[in-house]
One Martini backbone bead per residue (centre of mass of N, CA, C, O) as a GRO file, in nm:
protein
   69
    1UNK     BB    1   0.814  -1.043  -2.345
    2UNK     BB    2   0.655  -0.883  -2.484
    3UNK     BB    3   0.505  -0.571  -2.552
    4UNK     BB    4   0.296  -0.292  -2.445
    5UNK     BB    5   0.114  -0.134  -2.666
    6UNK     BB    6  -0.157  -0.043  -2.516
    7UNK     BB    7  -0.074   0.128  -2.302
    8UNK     BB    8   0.073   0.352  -2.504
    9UNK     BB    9  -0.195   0.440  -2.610
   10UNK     BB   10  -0.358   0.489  -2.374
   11UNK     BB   11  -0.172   0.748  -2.312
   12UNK     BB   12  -0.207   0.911  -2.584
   13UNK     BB   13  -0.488   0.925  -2.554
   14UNK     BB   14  -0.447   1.093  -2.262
   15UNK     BB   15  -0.202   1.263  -2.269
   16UNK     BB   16   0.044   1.073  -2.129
   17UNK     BB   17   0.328   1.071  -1.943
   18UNK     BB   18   0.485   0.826  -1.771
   19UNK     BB   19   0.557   1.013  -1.543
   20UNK     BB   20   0.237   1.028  -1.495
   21UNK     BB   21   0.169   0.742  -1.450
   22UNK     BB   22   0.326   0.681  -1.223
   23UNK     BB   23   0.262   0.868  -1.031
   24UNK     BB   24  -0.052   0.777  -1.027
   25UNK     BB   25   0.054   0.451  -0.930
   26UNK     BB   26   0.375   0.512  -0.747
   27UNK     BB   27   0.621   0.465  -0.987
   28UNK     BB   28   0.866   0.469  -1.168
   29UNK     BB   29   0.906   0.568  -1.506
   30UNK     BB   30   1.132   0.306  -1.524
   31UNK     BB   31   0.869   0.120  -1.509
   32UNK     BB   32   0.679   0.194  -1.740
   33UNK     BB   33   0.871   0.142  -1.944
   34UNK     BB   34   0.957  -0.214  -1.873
   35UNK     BB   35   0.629  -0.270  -1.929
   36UNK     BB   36   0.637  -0.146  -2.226
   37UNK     BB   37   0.916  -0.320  -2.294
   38UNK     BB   38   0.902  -0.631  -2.180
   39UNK     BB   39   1.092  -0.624  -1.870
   40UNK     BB   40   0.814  -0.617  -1.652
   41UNK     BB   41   0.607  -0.808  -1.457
   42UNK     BB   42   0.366  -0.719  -1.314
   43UNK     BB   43   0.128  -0.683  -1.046
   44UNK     BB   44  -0.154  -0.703  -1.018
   45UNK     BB   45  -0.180  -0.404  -0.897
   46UNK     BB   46  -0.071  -0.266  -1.098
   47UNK     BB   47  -0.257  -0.317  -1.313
   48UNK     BB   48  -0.522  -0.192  -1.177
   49UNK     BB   49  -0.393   0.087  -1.143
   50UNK     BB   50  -0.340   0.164  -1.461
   51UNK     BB   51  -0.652   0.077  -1.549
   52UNK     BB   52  -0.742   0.335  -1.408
   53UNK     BB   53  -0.612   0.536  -1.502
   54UNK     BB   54  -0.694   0.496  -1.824
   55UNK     BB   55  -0.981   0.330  -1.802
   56UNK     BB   56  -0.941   0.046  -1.823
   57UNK     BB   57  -0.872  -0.275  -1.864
   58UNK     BB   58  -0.693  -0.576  -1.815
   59UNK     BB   59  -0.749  -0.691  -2.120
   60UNK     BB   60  -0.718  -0.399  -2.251
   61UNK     BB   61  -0.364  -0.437  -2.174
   62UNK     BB   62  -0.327  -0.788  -2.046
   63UNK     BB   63  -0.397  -0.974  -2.325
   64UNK     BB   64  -0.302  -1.244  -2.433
   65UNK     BB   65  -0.247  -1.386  -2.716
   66UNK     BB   66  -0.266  -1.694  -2.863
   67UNK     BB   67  -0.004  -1.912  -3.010
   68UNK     BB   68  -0.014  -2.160  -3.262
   69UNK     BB   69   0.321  -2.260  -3.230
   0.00000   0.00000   0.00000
């Protein structure tokens, strides 16, 4: 899986600290750290809440481009 540098960039636009978005979302810092680094495939609801947290839509945070290989 992927990193999620989508998220990343997210939370830096609105100049928020993983440990915030977790809370604003339910999960634990060390879930959004694990989601950012594609070692966790959340749930539609969590992509959902994250993506309302951030302001995003789920294209934007969680659409993978298809891979040609």
């Amino acid at each position: 899986m992927p990193r999620n540098i989508p998220i990343k960039v997210a939370r830096a636009q609105l100049d928020m600290t993983q440990k915030q978005l977790a809370e604003k979302v339910g999960v634990s810092r060390q879930t959004i750290n694990a989601i950012e680094q594609g070692e966790y495939n959340p749930s539609i609801k969590l992509c959902r809440a994250i993506c309302r947290a951030l302001e995003k839509t789920l294209d934007d945070l969680f659409w993978e481009e298809e891979s040609n290989g």
